[in-house]
N, C-alpha and C positions, 0 to 999 in steps of 0.2 A: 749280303744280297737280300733286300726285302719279299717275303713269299708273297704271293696272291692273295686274295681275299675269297671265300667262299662267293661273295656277291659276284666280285670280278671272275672267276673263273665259270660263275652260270651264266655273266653276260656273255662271257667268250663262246660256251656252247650256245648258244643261244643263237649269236649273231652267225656261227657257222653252221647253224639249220636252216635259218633265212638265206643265206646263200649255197645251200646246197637244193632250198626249194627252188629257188632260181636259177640254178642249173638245170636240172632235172625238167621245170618246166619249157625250158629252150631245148633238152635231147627229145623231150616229147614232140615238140612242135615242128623241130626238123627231121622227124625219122619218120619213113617210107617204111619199114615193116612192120608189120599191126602185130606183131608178137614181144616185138622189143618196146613199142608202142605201151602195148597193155602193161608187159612187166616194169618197167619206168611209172605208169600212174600209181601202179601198187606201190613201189617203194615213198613218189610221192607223198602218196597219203599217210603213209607212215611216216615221213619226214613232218609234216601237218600236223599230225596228233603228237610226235614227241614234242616241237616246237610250244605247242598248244600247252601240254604237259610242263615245261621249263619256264613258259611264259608264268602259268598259275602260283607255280613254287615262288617264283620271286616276286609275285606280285603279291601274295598272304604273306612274303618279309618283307615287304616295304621297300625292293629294290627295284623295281617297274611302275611307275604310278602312269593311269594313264587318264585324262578329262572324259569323263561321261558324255557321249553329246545328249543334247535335250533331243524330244520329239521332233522339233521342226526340221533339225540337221538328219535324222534316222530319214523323217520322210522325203528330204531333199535328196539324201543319196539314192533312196530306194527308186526315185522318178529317173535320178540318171541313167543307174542301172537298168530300167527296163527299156529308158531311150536306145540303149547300147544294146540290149537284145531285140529291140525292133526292128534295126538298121542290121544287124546281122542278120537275122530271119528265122 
């Protein structure tokens, strides 16, 4: 039986912090009480930073490469973004 690979077992935690942000950000979004609310964003953002953390490690070894965007693309997204905060208000 072939074992894992360091690489492969941080993609594996990795891709299971992307979907546990994604959970989490759907129990946020459907729950009604501002206690379970709050404590849900906190675990978020802990989910955030570790992911952030797991993202860094494999990307200083070479196992996450990602394309730099130039200026133009940084300020194309930044215009969406604020389109999408204008319309929400």
């Amino acid at each position: 039986m072939a074992e894992l690979t360091d690489k492969e077992i941080m993609a594996s935690i990795l891709n299971e912090r992307k979907l546990a942000a994604s959970s989490l950000t759907n129990l946020i979004l459907e729950s009604s009480n501002p206690t379970l609310r709050n404590d849900v964003k906190s675990i978020l953002t802990r989910t955030f930073d570790e992911q952030k953390h797991i993202f860094d490690i494999m990307s200083q070894k070479g196992w996450y490469s990602v394309q730099n965007a130039n200026q133009q693309e940084i300020s194309q997204a930044q215009q969406k973004v604020k389109g999408i905060e204008s319309q929400i208000g």
